[in-house]
Gaussian input, Z-matrix of N, CA and C with variables (Angstrom, degrees):
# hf/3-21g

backbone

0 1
 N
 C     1     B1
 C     2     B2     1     A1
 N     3     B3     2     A2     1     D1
 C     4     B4     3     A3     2     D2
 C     5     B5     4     A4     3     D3
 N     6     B6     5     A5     4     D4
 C     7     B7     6     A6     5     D5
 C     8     B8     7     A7     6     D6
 N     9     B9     8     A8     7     D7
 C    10    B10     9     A9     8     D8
 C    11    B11    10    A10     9     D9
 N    12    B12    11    A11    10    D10
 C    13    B13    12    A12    11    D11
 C    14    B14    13    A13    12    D12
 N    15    B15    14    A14    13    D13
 C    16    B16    15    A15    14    D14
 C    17    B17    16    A16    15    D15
 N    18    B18    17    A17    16    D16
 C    19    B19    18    A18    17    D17
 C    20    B20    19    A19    18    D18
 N    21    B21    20    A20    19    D19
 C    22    B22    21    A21    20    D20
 C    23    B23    22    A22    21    D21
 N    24    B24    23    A23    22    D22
 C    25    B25    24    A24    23    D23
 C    26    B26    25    A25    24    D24
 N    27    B27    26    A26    25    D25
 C    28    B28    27    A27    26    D26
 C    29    B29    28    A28    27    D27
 N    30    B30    29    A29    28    D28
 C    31    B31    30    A30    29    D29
 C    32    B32    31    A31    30    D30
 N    33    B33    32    A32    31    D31
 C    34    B34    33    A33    32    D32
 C    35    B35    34    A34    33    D33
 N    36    B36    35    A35    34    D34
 C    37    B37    36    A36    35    D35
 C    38    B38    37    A37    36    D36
 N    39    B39    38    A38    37    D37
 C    40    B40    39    A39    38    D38
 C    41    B41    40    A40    39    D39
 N    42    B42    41    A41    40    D40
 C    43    B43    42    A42    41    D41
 C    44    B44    43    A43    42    D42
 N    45    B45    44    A44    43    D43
 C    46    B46    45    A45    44    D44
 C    47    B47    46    A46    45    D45
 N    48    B48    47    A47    46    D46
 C    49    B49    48    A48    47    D47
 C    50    B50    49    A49    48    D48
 N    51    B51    50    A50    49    D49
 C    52    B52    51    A51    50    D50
 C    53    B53    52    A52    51    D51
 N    54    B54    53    A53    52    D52
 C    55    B55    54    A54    53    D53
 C    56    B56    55    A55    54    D54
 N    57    B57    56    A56    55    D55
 C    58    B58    57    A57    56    D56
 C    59    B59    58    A58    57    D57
 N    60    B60    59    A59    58    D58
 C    61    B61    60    A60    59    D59
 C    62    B62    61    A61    60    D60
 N    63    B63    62    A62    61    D61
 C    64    B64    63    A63    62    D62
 C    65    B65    64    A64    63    D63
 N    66    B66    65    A65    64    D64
 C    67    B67    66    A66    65    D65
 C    68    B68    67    A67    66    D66
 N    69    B69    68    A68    67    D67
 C    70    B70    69    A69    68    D68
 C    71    B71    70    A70    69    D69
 N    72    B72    71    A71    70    D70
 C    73    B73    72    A72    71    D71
 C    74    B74    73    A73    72    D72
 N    75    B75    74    A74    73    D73
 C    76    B76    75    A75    74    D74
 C    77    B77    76    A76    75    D75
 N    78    B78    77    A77    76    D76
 C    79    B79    78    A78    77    D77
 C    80    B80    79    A79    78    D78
 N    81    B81    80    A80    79    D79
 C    82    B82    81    A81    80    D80
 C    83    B83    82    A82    81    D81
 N    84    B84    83    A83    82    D82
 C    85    B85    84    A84    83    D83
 C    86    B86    85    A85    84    D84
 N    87    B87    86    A86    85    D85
 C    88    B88    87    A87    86    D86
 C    89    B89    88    A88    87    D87
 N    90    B90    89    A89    88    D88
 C    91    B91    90    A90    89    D89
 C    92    B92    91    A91    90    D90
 N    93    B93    92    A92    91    D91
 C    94    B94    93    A93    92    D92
 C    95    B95    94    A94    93    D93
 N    96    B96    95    A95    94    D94
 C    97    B97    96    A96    95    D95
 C    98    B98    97    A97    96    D96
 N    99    B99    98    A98    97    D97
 C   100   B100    99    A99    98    D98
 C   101   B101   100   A100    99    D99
 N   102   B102   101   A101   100   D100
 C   103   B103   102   A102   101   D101
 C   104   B104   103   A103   102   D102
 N   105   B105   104   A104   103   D103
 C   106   B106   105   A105   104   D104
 C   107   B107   106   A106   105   D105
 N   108   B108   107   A107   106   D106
 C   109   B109   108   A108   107   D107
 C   110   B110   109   A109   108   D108
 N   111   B111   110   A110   109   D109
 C   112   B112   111   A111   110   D110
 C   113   B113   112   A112   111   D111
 N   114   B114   113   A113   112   D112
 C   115   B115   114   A114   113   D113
 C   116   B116   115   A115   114   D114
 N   117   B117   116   A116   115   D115
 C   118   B118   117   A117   116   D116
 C   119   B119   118   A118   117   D117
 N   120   B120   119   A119   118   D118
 C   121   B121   120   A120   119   D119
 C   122   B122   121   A121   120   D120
 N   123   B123   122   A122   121   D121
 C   124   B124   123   A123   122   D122
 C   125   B125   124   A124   123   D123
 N   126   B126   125   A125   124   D124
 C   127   B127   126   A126   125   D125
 C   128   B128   127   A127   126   D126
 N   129   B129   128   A128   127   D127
 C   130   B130   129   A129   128   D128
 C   131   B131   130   A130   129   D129
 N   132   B132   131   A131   130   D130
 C   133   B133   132   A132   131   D131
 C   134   B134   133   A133   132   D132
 N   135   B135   134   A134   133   D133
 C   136   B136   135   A135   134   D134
 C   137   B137   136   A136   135   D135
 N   138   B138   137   A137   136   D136
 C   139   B139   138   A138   137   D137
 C   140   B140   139   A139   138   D138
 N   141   B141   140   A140   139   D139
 C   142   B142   141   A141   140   D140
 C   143   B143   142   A142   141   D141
 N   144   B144   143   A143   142   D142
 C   145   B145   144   A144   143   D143
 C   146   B146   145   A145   144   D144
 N   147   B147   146   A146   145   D145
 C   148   B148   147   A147   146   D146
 C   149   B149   148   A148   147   D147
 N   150   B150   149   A149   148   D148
 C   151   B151   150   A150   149   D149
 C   152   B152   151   A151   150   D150
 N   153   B153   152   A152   151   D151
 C   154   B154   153   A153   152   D152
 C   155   B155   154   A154   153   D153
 N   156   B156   155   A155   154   D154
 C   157   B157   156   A156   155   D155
 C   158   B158   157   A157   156   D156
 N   159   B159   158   A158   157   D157
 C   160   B160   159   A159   158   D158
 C   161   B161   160   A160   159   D159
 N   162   B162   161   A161   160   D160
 C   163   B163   162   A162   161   D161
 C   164   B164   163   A163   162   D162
 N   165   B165   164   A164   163   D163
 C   166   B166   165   A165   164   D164
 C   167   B167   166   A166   165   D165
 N   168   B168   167   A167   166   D166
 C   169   B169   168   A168   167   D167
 C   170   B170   169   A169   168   D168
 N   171   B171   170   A170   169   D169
 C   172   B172   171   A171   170   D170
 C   173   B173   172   A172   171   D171
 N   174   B174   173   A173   172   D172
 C   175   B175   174   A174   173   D173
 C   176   B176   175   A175   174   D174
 N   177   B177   176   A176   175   D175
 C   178   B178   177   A177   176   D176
 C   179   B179   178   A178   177   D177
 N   180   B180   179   A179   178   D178
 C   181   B181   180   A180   179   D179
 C   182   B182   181   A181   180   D180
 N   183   B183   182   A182   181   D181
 C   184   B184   183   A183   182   D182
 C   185   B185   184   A184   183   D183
 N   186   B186   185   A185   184   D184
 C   187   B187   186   A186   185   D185
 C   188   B188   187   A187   186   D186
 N   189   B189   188   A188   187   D187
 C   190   B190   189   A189   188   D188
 C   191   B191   190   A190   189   D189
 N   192   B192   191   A191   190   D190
 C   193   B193   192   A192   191   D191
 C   194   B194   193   A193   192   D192
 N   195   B195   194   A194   193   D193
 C   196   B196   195   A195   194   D194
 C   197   B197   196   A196   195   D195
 N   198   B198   197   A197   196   D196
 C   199   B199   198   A198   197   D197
 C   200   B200   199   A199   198   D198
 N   201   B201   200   A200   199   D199
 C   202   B202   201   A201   200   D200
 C   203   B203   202   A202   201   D201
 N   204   B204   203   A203   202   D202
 C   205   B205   204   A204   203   D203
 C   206   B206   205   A205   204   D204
 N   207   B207   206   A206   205   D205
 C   208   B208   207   A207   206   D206
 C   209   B209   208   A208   207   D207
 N   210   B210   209   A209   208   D208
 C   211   B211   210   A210   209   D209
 C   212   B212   211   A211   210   D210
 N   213   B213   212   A212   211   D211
 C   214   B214   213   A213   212   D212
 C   215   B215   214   A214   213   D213
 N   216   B216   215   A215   214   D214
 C   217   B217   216   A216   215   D215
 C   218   B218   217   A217   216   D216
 N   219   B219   218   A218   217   D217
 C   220   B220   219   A219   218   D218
 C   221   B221   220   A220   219   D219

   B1=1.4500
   B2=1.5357
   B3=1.2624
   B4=1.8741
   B5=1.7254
   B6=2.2749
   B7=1.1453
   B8=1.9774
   B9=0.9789
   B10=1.9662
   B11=0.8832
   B12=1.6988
   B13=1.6426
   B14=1.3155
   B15=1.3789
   B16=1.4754
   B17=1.6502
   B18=1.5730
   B19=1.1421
   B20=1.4969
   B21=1.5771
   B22=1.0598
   B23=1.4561
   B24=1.5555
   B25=1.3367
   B26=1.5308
   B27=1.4796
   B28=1.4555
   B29=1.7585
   B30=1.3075
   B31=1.9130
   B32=1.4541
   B33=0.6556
   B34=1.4946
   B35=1.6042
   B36=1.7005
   B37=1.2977
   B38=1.3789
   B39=1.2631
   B40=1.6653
   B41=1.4825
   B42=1.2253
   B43=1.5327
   B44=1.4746
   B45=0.8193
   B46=1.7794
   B47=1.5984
   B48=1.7728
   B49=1.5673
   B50=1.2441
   B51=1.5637
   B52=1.4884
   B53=2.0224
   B54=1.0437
   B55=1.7370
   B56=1.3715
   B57=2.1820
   B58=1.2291
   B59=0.9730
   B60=1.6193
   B61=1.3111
   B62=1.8127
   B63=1.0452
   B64=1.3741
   B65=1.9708
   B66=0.9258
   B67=2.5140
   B68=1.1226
   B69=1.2171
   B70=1.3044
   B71=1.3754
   B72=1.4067
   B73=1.4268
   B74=1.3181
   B75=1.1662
   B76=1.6608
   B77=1.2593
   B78=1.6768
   B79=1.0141
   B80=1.6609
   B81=1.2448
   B82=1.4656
   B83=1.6086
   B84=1.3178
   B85=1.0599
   B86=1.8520
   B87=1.6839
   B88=1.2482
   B89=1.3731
   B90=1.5586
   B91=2.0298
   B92=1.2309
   B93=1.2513
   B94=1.3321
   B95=1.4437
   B96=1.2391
   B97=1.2301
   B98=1.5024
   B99=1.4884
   B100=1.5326
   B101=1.3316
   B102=1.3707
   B103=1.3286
   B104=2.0557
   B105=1.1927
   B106=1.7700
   B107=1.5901
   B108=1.0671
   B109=1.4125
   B110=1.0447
   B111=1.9309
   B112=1.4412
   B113=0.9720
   B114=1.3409
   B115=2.0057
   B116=0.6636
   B117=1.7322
   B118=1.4818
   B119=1.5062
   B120=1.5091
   B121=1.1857
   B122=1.8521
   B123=1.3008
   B124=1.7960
   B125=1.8004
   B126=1.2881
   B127=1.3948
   B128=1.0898
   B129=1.6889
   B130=1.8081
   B131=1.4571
   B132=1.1117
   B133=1.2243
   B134=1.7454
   B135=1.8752
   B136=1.4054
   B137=1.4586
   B138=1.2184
   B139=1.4856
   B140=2.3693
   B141=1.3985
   B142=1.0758
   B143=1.3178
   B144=1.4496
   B145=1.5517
   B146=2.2110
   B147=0.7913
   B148=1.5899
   B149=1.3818
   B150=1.1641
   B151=2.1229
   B152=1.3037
   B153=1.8262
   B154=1.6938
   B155=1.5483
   B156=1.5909
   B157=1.3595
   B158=1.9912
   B159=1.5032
   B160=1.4467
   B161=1.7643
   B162=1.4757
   B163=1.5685
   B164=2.2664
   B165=1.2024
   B166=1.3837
   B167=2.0473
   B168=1.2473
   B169=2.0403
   B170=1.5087
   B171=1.4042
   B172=1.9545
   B173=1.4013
   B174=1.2688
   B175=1.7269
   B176=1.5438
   B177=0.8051
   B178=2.2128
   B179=1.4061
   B180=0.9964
   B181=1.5707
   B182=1.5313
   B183=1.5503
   B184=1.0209
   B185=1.1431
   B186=1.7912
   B187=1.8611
   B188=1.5918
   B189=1.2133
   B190=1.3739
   B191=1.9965
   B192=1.3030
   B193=1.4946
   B194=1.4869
   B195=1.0322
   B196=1.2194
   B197=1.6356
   B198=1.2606
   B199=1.7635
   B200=1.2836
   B201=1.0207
   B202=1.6385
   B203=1.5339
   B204=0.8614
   B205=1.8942
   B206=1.9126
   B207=1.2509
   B208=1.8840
   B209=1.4030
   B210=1.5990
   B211=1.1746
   B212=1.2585
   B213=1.3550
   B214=1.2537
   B215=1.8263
   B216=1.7252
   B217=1.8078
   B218=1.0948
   B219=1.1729
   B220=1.7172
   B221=1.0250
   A1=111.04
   A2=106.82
   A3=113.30
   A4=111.49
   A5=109.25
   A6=88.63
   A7=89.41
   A8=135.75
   A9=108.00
   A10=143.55
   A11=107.34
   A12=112.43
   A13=111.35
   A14=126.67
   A15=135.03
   A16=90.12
   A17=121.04
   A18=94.99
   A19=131.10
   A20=114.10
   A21=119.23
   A22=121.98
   A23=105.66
   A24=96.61
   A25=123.82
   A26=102.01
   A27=121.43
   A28=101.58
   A29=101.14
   A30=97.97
   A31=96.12
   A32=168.97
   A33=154.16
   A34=128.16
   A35=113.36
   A36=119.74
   A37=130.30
   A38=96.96
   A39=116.98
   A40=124.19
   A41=113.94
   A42=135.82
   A43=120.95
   A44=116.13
   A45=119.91
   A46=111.76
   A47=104.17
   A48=117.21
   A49=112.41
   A50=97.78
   A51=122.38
   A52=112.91
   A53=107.53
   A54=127.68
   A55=94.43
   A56=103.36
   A57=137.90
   A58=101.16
   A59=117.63
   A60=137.74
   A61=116.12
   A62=126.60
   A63=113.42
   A64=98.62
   A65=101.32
   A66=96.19
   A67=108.68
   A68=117.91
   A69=120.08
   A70=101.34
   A71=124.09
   A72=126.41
   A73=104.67
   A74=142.94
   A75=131.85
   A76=127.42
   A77=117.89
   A78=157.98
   A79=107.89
   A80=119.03
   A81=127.72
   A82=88.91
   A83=133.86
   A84=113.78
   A85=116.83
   A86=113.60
   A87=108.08
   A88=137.99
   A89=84.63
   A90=94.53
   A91=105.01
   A92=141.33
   A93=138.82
   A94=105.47
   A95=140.33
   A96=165.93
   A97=99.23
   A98=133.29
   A99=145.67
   A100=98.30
   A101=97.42
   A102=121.86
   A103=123.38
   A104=84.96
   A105=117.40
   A106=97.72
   A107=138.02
   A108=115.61
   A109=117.40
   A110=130.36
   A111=106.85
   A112=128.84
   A113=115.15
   A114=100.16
   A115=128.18
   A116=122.55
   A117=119.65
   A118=97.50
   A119=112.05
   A120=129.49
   A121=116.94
   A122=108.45
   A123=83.33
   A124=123.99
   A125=107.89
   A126=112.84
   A127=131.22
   A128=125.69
   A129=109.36
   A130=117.53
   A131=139.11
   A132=125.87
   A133=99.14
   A134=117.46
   A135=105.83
   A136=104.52
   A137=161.42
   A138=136.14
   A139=97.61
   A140=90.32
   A141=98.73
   A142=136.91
   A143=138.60
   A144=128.06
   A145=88.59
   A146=81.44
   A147=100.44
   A148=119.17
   A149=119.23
   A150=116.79
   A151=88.41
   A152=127.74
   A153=124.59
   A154=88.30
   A155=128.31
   A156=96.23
   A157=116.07
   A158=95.37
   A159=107.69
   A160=110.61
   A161=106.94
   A162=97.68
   A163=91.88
   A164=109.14
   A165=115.66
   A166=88.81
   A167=79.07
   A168=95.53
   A169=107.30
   A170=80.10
   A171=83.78
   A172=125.10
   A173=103.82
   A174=125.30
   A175=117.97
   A176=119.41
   A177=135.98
   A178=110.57
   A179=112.75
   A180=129.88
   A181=111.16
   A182=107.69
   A183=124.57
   A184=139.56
   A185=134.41
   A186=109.80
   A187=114.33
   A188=122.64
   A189=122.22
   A190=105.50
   A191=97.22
   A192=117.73
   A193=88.63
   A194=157.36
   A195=157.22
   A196=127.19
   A197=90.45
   A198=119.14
   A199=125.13
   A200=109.52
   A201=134.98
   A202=118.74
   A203=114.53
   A204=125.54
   A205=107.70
   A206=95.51
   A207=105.33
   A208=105.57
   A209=101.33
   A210=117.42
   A211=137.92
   A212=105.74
   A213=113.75
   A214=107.43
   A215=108.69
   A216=112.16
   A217=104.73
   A218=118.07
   A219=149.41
   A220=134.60
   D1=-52.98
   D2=174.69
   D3=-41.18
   D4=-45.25
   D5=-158.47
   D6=-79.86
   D7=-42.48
   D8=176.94
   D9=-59.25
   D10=1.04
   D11=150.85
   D12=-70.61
   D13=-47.93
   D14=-157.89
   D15=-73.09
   D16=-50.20
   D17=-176.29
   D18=-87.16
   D19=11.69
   D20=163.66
   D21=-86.12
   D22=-29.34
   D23=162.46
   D24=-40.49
   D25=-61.55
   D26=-154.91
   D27=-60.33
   D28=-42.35
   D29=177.88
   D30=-73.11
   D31=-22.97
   D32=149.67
   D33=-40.84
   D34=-52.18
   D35=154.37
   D36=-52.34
   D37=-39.98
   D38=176.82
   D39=-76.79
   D40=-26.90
   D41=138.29
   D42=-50.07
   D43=-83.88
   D44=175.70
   D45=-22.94
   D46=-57.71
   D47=177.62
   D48=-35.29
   D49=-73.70
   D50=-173.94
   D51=-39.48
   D52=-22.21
   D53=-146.25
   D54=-81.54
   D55=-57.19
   D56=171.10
   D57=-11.74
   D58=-76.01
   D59=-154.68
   D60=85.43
   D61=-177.47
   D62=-162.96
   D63=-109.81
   D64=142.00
   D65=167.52
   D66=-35.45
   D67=165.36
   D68=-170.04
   D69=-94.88
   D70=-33.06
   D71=-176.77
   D72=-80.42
   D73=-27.94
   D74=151.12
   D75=-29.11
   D76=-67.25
   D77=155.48
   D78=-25.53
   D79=-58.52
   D80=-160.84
   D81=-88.63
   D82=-35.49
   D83=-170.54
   D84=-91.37
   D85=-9.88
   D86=153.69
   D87=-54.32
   D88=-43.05
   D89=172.64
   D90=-66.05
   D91=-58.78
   D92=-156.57
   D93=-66.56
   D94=-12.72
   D95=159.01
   D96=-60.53
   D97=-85.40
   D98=141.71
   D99=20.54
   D100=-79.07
   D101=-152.39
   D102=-69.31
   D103=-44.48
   D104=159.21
   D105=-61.31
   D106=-50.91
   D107=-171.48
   D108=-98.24
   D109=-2.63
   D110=140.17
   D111=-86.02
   D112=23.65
   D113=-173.56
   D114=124.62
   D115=-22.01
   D116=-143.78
   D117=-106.75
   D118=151.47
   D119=-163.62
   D120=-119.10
   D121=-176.91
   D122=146.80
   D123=64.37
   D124=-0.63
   D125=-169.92
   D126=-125.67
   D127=126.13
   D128=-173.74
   D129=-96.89
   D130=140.58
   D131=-176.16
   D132=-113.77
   D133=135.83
   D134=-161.68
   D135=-124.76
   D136=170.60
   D137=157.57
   D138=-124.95
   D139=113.67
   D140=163.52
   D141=-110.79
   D142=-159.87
   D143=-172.60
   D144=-79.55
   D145=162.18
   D146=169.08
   D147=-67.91
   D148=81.26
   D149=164.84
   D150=128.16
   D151=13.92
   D152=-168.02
   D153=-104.23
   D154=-9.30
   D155=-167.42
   D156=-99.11
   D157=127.64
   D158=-171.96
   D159=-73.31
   D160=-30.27
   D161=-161.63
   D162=-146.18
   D163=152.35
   D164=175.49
   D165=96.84
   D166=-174.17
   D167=-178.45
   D168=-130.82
   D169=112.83
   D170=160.62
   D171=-45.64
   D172=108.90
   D173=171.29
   D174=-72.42
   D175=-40.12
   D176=-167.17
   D177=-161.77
   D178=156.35
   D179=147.02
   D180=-109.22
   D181=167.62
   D182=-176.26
   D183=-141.85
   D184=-164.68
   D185=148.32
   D186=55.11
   D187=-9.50
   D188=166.52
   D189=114.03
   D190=10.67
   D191=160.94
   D192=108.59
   D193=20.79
   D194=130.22
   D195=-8.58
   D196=-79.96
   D197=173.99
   D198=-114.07
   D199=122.32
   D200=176.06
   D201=-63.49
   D202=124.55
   D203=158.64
   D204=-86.13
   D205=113.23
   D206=176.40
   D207=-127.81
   D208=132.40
   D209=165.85
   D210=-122.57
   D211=124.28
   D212=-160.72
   D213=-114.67
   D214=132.83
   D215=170.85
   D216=-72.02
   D217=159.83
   D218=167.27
   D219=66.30

């Protein structure tokens, strides 16, 4: 009985985290990382409000799905 409390605790904490979602500047700097090690050149990566971006392709969300990571060539 003790251990499915303990492990219900723990999926619960571990839930919440997950929910969080990760900073946006974390986030933006993994991709650009991604992105840097195939090759790719030439590219801005931006984080705006969520449903604000007019032009480029949503790359990530963030902030708990809030704000968007868009990337745009040239």
């Amino acid at each position: 009985m003790k251990n499915w409390v303990m492990a219900l605790a723990l999926l619960s904490v571990a839930g919440t985290a997950f929910a969080a979602g990760k900073p946006c500047e974390e986030l933006k700097s993994e991709i650009a990382a991604k992105l840097d090690a195939k090759g790719v050149s030439g590219y801005s990566l931006e984080i705006v409000d969520k449903g604000s971006a007019t032009d480029g392709k949503v790359v990530g969300t963030c902030e708990g799905g809030t704000k968007e990571i868009v990337y745009k060539r040239g």
